[in-house]
C-alpha positions in Angstrom: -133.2 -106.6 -37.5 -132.5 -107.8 -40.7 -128.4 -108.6 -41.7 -127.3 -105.6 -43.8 -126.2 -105.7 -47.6 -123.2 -104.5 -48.7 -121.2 -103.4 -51.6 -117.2 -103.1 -52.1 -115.0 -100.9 -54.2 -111.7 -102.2 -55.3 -109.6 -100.3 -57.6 -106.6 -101.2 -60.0 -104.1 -99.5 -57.6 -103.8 -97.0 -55.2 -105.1 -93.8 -56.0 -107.4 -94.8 -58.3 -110.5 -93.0 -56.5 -111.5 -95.9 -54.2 -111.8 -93.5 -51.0 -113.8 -91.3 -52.7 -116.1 -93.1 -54.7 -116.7 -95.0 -51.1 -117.8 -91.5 -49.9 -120.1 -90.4 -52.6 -122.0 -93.8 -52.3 -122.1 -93.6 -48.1 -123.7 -90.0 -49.1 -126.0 -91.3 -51.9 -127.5 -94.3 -50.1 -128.1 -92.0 -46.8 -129.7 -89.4 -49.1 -131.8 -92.2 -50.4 -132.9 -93.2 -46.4 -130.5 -95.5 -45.6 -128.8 -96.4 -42.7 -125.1 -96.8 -44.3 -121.7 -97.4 -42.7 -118.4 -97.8 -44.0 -116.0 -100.7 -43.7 -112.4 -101.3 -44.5 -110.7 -104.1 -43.1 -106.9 -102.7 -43.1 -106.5 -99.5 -43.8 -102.7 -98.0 -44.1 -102.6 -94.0 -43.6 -100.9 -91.8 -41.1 -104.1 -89.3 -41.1 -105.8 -91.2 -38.2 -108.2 -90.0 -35.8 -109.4 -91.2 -32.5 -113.4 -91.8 -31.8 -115.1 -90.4 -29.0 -114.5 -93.3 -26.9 -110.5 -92.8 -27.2 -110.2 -95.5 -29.9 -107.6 -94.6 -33.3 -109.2 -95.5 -36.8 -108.3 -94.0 -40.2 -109.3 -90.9 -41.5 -110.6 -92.2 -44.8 -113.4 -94.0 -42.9 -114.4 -91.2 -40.8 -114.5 -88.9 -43.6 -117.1 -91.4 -45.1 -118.8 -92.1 -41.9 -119.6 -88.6 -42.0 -121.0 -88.4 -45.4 -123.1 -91.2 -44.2 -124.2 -89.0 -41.6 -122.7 -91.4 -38.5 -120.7 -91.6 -35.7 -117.0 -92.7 -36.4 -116.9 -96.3 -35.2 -113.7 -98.5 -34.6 -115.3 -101.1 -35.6 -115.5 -99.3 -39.2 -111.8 -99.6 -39.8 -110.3 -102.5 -37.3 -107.0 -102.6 -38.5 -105.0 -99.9 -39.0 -101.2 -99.5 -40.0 -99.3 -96.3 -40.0 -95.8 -96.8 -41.4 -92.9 -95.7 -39.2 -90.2 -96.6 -41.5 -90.2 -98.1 -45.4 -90.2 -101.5 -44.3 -92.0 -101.3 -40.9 -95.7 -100.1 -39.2 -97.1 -99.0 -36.0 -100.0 -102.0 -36.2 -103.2 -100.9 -34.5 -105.7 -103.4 -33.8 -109.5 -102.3 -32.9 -108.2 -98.8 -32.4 -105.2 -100.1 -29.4 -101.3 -100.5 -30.1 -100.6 -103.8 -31.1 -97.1 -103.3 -31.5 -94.6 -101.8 -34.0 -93.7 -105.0 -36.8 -92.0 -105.5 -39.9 -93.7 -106.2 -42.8 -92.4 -109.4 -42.9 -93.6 -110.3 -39.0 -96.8 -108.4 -39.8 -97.5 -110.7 -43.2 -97.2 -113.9 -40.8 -99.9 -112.4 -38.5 -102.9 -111.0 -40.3 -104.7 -113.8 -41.0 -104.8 -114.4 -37.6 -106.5 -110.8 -37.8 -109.4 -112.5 -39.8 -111.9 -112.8 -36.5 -111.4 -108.7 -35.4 -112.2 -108.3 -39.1 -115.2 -110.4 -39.2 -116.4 -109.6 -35.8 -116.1 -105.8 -36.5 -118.0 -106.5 -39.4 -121.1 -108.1 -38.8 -121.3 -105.9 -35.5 -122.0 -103.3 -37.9 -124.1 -105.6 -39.9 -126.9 -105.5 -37.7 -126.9 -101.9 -36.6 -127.5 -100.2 -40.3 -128.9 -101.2 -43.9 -125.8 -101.3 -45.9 -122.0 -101.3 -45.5 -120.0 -99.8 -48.2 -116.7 -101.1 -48.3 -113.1 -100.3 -49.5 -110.4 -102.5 -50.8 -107.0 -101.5 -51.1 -104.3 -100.9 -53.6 -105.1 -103.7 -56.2 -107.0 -107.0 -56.0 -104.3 -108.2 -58.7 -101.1 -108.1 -56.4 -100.2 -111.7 -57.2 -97.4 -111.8 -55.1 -100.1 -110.8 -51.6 -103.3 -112.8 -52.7 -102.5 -115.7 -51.0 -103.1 -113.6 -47.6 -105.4 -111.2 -49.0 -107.8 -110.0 -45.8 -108.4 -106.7 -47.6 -109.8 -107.0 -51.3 -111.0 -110.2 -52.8 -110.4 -112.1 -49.9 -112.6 -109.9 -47.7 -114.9 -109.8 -50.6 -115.6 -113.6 -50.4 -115.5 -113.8 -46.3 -118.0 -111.3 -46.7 -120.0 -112.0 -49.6 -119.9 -108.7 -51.4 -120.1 -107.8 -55.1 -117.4 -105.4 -56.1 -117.1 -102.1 -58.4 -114.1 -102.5 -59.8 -112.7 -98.8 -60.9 -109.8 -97.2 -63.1 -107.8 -94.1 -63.1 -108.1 -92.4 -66.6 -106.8 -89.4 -65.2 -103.0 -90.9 -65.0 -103.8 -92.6 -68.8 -103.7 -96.6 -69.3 -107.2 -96.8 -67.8 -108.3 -99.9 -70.6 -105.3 -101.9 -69.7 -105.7 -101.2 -66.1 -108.9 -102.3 -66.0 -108.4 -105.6 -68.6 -105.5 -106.6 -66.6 -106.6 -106.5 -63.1 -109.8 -109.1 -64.2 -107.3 -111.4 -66.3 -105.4 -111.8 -63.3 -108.1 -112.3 -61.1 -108.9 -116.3 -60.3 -112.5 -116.8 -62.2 -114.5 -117.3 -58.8 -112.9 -113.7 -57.9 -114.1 -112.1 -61.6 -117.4 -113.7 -60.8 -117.8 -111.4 -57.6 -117.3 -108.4 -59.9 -120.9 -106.9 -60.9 -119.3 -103.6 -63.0 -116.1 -101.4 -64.3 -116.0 -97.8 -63.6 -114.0 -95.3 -65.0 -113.0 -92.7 -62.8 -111.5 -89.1 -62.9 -112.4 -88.2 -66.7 -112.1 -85.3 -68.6 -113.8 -83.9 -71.3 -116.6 -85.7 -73.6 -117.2 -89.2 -72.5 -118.7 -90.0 -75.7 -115.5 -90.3 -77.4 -114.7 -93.2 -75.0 -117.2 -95.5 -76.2 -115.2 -97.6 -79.0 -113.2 -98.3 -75.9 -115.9 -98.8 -73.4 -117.5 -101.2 -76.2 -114.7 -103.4 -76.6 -113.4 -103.4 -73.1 -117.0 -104.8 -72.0 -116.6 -107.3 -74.8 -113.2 -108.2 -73.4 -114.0 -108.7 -69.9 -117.6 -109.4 -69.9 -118.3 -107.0 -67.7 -120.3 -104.4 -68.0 -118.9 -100.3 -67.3 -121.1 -99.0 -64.9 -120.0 -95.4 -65.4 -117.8 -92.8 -66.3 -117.1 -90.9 -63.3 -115.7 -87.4 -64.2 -113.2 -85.4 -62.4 -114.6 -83.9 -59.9 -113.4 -80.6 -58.4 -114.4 -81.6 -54.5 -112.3 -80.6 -51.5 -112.8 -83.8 -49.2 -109.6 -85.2 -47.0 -107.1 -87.1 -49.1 -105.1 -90.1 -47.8 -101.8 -89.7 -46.5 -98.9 -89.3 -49.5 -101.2 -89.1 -53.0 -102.3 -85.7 -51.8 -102.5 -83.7 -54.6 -102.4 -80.6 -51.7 -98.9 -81.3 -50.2 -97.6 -80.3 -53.7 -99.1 -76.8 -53.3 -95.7 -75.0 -53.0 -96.5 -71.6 -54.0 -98.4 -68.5 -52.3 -101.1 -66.8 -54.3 -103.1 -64.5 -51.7 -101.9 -61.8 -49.5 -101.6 -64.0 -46.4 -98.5 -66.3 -46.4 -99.0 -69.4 -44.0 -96.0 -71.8 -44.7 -96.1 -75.7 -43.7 -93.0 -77.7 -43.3 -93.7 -80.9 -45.6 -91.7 -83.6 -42.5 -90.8 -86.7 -44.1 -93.8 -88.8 -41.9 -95.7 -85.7 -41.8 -99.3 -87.1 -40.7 -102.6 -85.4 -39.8 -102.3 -82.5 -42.4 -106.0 -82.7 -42.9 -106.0 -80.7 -40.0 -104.8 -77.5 -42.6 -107.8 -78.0 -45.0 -109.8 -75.3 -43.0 -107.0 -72.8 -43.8 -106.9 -73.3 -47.2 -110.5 -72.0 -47.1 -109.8 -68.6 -46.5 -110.3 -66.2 -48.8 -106.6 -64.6 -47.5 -104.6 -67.7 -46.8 -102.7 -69.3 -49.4 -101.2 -72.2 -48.0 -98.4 -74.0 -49.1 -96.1 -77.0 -47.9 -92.4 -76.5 -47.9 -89.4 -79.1 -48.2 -85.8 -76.3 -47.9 -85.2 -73.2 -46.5 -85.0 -71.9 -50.9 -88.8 -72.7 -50.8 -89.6 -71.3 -47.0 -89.3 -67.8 -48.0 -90.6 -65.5 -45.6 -93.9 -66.7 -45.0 -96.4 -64.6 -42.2 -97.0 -68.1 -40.8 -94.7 -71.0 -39.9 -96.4 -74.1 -39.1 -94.5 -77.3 -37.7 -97.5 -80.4 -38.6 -97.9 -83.6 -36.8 -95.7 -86.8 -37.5 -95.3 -90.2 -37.2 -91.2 -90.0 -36.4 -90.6 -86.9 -34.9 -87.2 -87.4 -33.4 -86.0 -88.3 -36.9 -88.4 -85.6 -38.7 -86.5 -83.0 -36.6 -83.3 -84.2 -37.7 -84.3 -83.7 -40.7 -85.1 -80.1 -40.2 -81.9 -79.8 -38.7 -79.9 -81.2 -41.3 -82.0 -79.8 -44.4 -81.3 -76.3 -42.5 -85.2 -75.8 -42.0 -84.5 -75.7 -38.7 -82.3 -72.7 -38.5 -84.4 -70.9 -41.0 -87.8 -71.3 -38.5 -85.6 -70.3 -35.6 -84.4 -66.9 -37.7 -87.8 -66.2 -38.7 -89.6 -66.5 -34.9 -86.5 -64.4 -34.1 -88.1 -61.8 -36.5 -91.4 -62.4 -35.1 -93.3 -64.4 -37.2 -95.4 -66.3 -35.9 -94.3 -70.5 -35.7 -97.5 -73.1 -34.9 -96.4 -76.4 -33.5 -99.4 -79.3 -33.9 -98.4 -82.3 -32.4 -95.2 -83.7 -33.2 -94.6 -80.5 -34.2 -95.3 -79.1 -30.9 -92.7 -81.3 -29.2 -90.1 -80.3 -31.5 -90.5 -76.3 -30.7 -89.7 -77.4 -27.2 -85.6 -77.6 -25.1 -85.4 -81.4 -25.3 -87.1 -84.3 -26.7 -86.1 -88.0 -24.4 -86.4 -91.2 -25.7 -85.0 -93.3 -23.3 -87.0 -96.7 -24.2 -86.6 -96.3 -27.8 -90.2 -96.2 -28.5 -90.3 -93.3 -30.8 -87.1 -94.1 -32.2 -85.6 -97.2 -32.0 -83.0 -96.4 -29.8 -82.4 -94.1 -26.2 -81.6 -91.0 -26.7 -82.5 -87.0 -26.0 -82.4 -84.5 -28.5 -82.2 -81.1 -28.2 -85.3 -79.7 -29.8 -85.6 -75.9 -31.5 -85.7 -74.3 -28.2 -88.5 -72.2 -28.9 -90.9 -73.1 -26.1 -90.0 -74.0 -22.8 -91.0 -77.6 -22.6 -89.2 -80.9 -22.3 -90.6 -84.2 -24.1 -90.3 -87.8 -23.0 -91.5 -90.4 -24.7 -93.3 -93.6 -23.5 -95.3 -96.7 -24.7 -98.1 -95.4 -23.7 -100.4 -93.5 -26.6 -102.8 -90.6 -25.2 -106.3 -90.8 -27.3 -109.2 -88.1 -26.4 -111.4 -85.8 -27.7 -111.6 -82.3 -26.7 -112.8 -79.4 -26.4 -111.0 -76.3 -25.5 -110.6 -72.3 -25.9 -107.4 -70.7 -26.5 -106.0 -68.3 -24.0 -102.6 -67.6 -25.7 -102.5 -63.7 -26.3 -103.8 -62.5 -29.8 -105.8 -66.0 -30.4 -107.6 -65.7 -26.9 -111.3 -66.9 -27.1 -111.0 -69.3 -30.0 -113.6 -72.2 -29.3 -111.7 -75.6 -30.1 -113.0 -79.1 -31.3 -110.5 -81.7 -31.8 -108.6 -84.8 -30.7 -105.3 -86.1 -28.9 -103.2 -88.6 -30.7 -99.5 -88.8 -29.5 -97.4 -91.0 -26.6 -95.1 -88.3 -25.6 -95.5 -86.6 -22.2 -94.6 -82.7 -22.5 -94.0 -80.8 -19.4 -94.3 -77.2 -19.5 -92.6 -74.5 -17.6 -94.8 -71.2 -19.4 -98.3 -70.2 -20.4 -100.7 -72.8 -21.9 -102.1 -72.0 -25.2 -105.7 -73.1 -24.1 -107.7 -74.6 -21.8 -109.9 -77.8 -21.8 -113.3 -78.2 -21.2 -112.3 -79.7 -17.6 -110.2 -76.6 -16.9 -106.6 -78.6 -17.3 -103.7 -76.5 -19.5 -102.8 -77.5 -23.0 -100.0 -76.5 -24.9 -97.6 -74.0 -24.5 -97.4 -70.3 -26.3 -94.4 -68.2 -25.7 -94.0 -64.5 -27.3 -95.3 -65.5 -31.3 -94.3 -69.3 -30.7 -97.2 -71.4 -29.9 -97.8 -75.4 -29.5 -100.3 -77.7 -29.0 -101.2 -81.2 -29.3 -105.2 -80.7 -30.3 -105.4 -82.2 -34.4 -108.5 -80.5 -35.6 -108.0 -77.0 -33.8 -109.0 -75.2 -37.5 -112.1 -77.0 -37.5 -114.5 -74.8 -35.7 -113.6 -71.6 -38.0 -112.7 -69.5 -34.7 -109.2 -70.4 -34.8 -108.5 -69.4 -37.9 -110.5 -66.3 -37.9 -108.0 -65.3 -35.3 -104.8 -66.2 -36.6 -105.9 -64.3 -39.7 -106.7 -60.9 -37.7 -103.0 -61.4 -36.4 -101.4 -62.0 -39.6 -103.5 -58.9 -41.2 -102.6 -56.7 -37.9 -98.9 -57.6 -38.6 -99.4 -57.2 -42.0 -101.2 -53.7 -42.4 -104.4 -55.1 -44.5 -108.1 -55.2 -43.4 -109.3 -58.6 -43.6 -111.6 -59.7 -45.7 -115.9 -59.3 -45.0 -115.7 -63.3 -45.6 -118.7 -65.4 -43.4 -117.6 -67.4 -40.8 -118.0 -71.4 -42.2 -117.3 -74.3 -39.6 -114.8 -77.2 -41.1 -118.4 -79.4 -40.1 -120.7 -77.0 -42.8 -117.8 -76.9 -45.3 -117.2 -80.7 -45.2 -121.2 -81.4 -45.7 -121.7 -78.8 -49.1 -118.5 -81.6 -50.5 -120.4 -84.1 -49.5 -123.1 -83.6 -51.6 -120.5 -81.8 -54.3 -119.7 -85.3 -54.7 -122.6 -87.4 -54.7 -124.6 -85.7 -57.2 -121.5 -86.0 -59.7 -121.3 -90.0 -58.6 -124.9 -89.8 -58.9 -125.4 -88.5 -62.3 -122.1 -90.4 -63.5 -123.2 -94.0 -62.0 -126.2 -96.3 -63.1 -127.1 -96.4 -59.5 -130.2 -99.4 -60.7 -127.4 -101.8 -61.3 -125.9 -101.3 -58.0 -129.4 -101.4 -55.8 -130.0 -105.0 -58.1 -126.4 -106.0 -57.1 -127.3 -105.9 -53.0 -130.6 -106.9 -53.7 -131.8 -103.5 -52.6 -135.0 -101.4 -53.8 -134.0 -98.2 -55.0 -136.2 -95.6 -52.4 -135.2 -92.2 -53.9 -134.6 -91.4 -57.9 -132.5 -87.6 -57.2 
């Protein structure tokens, strides 16, 4: 089998569109009968998700791996880094705990990182036709290119030519764009085969003065005008545009505490499909109003997140409100902090021992160890009012939670999950909304309570949803790209012409 080809989108910061513009072309070159996979070196998010064989990797690349119509891989993402503190990250190394560093300590090792990189790399190399890959942040950090293993650096290792794109959508696009290649070194600019512009509104012809003498600036050609594309595909961790959604529109209320390392949210797109459910994420008891639906997300510190609540006075407002009988969700780290007591007598959550209590909601008691749980699952809920909810989803967490009441569902090898008690449930399944059945039921509770029919709306799977995005996405990429200049640029022939 031939060594595949591969192109690699860089952008002139973070949020510039890299992520999705990575997903459009995984979806495009499948659609075109190619075997694609995506590839990012280092990857920092706290929206991770574990493969099927119990290895962690970031969401971003799954998301694309999907497009691409493939199996989430490790070997797609090998180093991961979910921040735990501003100046420190969980580092995760071919999907297994390396340890929790400093930046500093964690600068000093990565290049030492360079063989996982390369090794996960041109595994995949030989197993499909091209690998799409993603930089990060900005290829013009001067201050981090000496140790680059991410974006120019991986570029060269690799031999890839790079799209370089812009964010018109936050203004300053041209000097983004003219700045980033000055300060590029000129065997780094030569590795650059095209500028795109991405997130545009309104009539791209009035760009092209611009375009005209930005090309004549840089010597590089624009490749495209990407507009702004109104697709619902999983964001990365804190430029979601969705965790500012504060307000509730529809006649169902579901409320989600915003924690300050809040992580897996992505497991809440599915709600915000439904035609009922506005859904909204919170920050102060002002904002938490009195929503139908509490729900406690997933985090990456969740001894200090429920502190927070605690002090912020969240936490008394969720415990008022379950008194009432609304109904409170615990995911995750979530689910721990609904329990009596949270133990951390290593310091591995936290940094130091201690136990906390937690919001004495459920009767469950959490310690936490070194040791990180990773599965997939499969389960159906038996809580009252949700019972026979089919679940798909995955385990991601290194607290142990003994329960003394009723699960809130069962997994496929008949062993207990969660914990439900009264209207307080908890459980540590990320991607229980995916399957559509969940929510369905939660919704017929929420109406019950509520006195309102609910709506004639079809049944659509997180899986279905996700792939009508997908190709949302591609076609405006498609149409928006000169797609003849990027087959040239891997050396590729150009099968389909959609």
């Amino acid at each position: 089998m031939s060594r595949a080809k591969c192109i690699m989108v860089q952008g002139t910061m973070s949020g510039a569109g890299k992520s999705l513009l990575c997903t459009a072309l995984c979806r495009i070159f499948a659609q075109d009968g190619y075997r694609v996979a995506p590839f990012k070196s280092q990857n920092m998010a706290l929206n991770s998700f574990v493969t099927r064989d119990g290895l962690e990797m970031g969401r971003a690349q799954v998301v694309q791996a999907q497009a691409a119509g493939m199996e989430p891989d490790v070997r797609m993402n090998p180093i991961l880094l979910k921040p735990s503190s501003d100046v420190g990250s969980q580092v995760i190394v071919n999907g297994e705990v390396r340890g929790q560093m400093p930046a500093a300590t964690y600068f000093k090792l990565k290049k030492s990182l360079i063989p996982d990189i390369l090794a996960a790399y041109n595994s995949l190399a030989e197993e499909v036709d091209i690998i799409v890959i993603e930089g990060a942040g900005s290829p013009a950090e001067i201050n981090l290119k000496a140790d680059d293993i991410v974006n120019m650096g991986l570029a060269k290792l690799v031999d890839a030519p790079v799209l370089l794109a812009g964010d018109i959508d936050r203004g300053g696009v041209f000097a983004q764009l003219y700045g980033t290649v000055e300060l590029l070194e000129p065997a780094e600019r030569a590795r650059i085969m095209g500028l795109v512009i991405n997130k545009f509104r309104g009539d791209a012809a009035i760009l092209k003065p611009g375009l005209t003498m930005l090309e004549e600036k840089t010597h590089l050609p624009v490749l495209g005008v990407v507009p702004y594309l109104r697709v619902d595909i999983e964001d990365e961790d804190s430029l979601s545009s969705r965790l500012e959604s504060s307000s509730a529109v529809k006649p169902l209320d579901a409320a989600i505490l915003r924690l300050p390392h809040i992580s897996n949210f992505t497991d809440f797109m599915p709600l915000e499909q439904h035609p009922l459910l506005s859904v909204r994420y919170v920050q102060s008891p002002r904002h938490l109003g009195a929503p139908d639906v509490v729900i406690l997300p997933g985090t990456k510190n969740t001894i200090d997140d429920l502190l927070w609540l605690r002090q912020c006075g969240l936490e008394a407002a969720v415990q008022k409100l379950a008194a009432s009988g609304t109904p409170v969700l615990g995911v995750c780290g979530g689910y721990q902090m609904l329990g009596d007591t949270l133990a951390d007598p290593e310091g591995t959550e936290s940094g130091r021992s201690q136990t906390v209590r937690g919001l004495g909601l459920l009767p469950t008691q959490t310690v936490f160890t070194d040791a990180k749980h990773r599965t997939q699952d499969a389960a159906t809920v038996t809580a009252p009012q949700l019972a026979g909810a089919a679940l798909t989803g995955y385990q991601i967490h290194t607290g142990r939670t003994a329960v003394q009441g009723v699960p809130f569902c069962r997994l496929a090898d008949g062993s207990a999950e969660g914990c439900v008690q009264g209207n307080v449930a908890g459980t540590y399944l990320h991607g229980l909304f995916d399957t559509g059945e969940l929510t369905e039921k939660l919704v017929q509770l929420l109406c019950s309570r509520k006195g309102i029919s609910p709506a004639d709306a079809p049944l659509l799977s997180m899986a279905e949803y996700r792939q009508q995005q997908f190709d949302l996405l591609a076609d405006g990429v498609r149409r928006a790209l000169d797609m003849n200049a990027l087959y040239a640029a891997m050396g590729l022939e150009r099968r389909n012409t959609l």
